[in-house]
N, C-alpha and C positions, 0 to 999 in steps of 0.2 A: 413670160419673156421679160429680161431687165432691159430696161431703158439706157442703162449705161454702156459705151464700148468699152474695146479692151484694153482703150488705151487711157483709161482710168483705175488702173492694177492697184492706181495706193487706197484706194477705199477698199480694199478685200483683206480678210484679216486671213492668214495664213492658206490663200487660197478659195477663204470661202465670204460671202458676203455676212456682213453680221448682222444681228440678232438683237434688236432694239425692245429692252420688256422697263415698263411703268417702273421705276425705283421705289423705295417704301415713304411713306407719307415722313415730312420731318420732326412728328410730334412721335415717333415711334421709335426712332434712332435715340439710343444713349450715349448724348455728346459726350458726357462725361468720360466715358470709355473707347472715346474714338484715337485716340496717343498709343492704345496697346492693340501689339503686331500682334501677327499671327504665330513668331515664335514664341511672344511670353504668352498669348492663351493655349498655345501648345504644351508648354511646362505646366502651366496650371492645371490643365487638364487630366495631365499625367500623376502631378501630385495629388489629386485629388481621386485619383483611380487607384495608383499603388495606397491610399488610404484606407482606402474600400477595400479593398483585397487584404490589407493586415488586421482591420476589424471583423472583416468573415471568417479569417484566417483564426482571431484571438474566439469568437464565438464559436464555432466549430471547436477549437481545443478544448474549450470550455464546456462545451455538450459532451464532449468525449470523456475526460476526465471525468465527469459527473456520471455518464451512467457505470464507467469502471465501478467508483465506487458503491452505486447505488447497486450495483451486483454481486462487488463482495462481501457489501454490506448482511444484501438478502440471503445468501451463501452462509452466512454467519449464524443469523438471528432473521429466522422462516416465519413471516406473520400467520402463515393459516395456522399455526400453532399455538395462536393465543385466544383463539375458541378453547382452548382445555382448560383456561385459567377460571376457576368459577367464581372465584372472589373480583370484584369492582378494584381496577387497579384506581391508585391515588399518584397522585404525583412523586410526593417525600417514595412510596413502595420503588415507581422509575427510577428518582436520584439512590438510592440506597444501590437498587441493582446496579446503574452505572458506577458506581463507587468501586463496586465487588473487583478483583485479579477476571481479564480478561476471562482464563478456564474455567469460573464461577460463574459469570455473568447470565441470564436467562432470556435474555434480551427483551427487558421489559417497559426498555426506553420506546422501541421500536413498537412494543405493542401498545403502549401509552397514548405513544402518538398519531399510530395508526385508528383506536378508542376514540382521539379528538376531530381527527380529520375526518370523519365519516359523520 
């Protein structure tokens, strides 16, 4: 039961009595940043959202774009194929084949490289 009548209506805030909670210690507050409203952290917040979203946006394309090629690549020049090579590829054997017309090629950059990374 409140102590007050009803004929102290100006302490009720839109009908209801208010709601008194501890504020935060003033070693906690950044005065510095106490001048910007709510609409410039509003903006900021947005620019820093739609930035996030055109860097996910540029990685994603970039994942994409990448396994295209890494599939027409394989499409091309198939590494389980370079089990038949019995000779020790050398690097200069790699650059020679990458030198060769496309229709010549044996793809033995690919198996080169695939030799190092293993």
């Amino acid at each position: 039961m409140r102590l007050c009548s009803n004929r102290h209506n100006y302490k009720y805030l839109k009908g209801k009595w208010p709601e008194v909670h501890k504020g935060p210690e003033p070693t906690v507050i950044n005065w510095a940043n106490l001048h910007v409203g709510g609409f410039s952290r509003g903006i900021r917040t947005l620019i820093v959202a739609l930035i996030t979203i055109l860097l996910l946006g540029v990685s994603i394309f970039g994942i994409v774009v990448s396994k295209y090629y890494q599939d027409e690549t394989s499409e091309k020049f198939d590494v389980s194929k370079c089990g038949a090579i019995t000779e020790t590829l050398t690097m200069d054997m790699a650059l020679d084949d990458e030198a060769k017309p496309l229709d010549r090629k044996l793809g033995l950059m690919n198996c080169y490289c695939y030799d190092q990374f293993l």
